[in-house]
C-alpha positions as CSV (number, residue, x, y, z in Angstrom):
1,X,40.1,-168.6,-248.4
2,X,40.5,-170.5,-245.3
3,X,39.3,-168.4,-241.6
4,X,38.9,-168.3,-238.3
5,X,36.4,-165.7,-237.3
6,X,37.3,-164.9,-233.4
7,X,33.5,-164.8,-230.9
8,X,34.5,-160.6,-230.9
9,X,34.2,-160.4,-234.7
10,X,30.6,-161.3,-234.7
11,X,28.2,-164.1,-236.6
12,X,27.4,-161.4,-239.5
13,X,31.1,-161.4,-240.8
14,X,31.3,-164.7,-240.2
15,X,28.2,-165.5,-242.0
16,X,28.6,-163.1,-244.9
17,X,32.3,-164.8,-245.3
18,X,30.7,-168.1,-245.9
19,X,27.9,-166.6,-248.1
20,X,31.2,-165.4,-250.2
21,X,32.5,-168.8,-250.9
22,X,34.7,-168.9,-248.2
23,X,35.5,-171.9,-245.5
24,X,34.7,-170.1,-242.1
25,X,35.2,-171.8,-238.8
26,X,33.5,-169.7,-235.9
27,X,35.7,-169.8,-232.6
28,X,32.4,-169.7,-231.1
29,X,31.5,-173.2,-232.5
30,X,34.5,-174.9,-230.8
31,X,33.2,-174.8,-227.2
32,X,34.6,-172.4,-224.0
33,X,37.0,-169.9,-225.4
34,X,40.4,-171.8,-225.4
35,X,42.6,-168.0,-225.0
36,X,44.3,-166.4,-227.7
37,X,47.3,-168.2,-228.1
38,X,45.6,-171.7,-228.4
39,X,43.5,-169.7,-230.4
40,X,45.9,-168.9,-232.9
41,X,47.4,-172.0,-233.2
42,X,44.0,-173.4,-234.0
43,X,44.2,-171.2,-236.7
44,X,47.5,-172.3,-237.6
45,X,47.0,-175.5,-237.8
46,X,44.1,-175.4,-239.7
47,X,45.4,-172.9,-242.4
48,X,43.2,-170.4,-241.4
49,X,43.5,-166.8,-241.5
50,X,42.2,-165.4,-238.1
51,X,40.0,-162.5,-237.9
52,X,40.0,-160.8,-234.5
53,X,39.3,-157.6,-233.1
54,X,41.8,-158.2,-230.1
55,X,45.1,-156.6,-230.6
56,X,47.0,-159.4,-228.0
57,X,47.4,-161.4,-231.3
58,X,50.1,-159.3,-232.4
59,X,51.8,-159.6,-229.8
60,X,51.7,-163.4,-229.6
61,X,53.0,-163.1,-233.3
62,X,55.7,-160.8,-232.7
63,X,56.9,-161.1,-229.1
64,X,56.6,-164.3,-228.6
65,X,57.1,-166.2,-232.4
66,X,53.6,-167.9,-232.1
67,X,53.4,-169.3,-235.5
68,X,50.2,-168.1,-237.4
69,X,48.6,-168.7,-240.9
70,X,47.4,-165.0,-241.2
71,X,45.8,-162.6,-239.3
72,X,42.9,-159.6,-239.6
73,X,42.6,-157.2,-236.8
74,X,39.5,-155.1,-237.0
75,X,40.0,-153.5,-233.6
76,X,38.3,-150.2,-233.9
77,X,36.2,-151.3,-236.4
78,X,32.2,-151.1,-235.7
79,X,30.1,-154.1,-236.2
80,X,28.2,-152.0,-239.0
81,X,30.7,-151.8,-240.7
82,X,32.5,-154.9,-240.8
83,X,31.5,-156.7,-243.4
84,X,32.5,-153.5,-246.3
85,X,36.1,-154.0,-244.5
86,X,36.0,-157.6,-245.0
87,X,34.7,-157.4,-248.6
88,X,38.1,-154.7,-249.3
89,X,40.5,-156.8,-247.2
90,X,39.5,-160.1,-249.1
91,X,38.9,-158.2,-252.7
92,X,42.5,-156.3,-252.5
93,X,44.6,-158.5,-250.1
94,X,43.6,-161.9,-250.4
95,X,46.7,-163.0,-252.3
96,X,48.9,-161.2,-249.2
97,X,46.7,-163.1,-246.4
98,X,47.4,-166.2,-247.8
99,X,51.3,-165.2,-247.7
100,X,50.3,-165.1,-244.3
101,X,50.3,-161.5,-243.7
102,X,49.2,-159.5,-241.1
103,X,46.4,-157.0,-241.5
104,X,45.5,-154.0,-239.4
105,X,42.6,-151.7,-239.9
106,X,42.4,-148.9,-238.2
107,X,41.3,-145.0,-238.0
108,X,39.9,-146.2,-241.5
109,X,43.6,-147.0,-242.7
110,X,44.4,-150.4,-243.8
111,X,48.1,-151.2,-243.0
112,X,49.6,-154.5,-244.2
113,X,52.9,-156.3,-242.4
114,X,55.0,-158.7,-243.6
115,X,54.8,-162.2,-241.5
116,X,57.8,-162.3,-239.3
117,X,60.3,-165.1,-240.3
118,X,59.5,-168.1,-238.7
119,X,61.9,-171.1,-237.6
């Protein structure tokens, strides 16, 4: 798979994503943090799933119809224990994320939502 790893998410997931086979792109690695919604389109345009830990993402997604290639939200999430989450998300939803579907993990729960339609 294709991501975006957001600075908040940390070089270990980032890392241990590319030691997985996958193609990472670090936010940090693109220079002074461009905001969220340039962010996402980033993502977007690249065909990258974004991993974040910032909730605003949803809310670019849903409020405002920024266009996205998929999205991971780890925001309660502790460093430590990242990567295991990652591993599961990639291992059990990888075909959804690349439907572009939105993943939330929190209070240990992993809740999946359907991409809203775009135009």
């Amino acid at each position: 798979m294709r991501f975006l790893v957001d600075r908040c998410v940390g070089r270990r997931t980032a890392e241990w994503l590319r030691d997985h086979g996958h193609d990472v792109l670090e936010a940090r690695l693109l220079g002074p943090d461009p905001g969220d919604r340039a962010l996402l389109e980033i993502a977007e345009s690249a065909g990258r799933v974004l991993v974040t830990i910032d909730t605003d993402f949803g809310e670019l997604i849903y409020l405002h119809d920024v266009p996205h290639a998929g999205l991971v939200r780890l925001p309660d999430v502790p460093a430590a224990q990242r990567i295991a989450i990652m591993s599961e998300v990639v291992e059990r939803h990888g075909r959804t994320l690349e439907d572009r579907a939105i993943v939330t993990i929190r209070g240990g729960r992993i809740r999946i939502s359907e991409p809203p339609a775009q135009a």
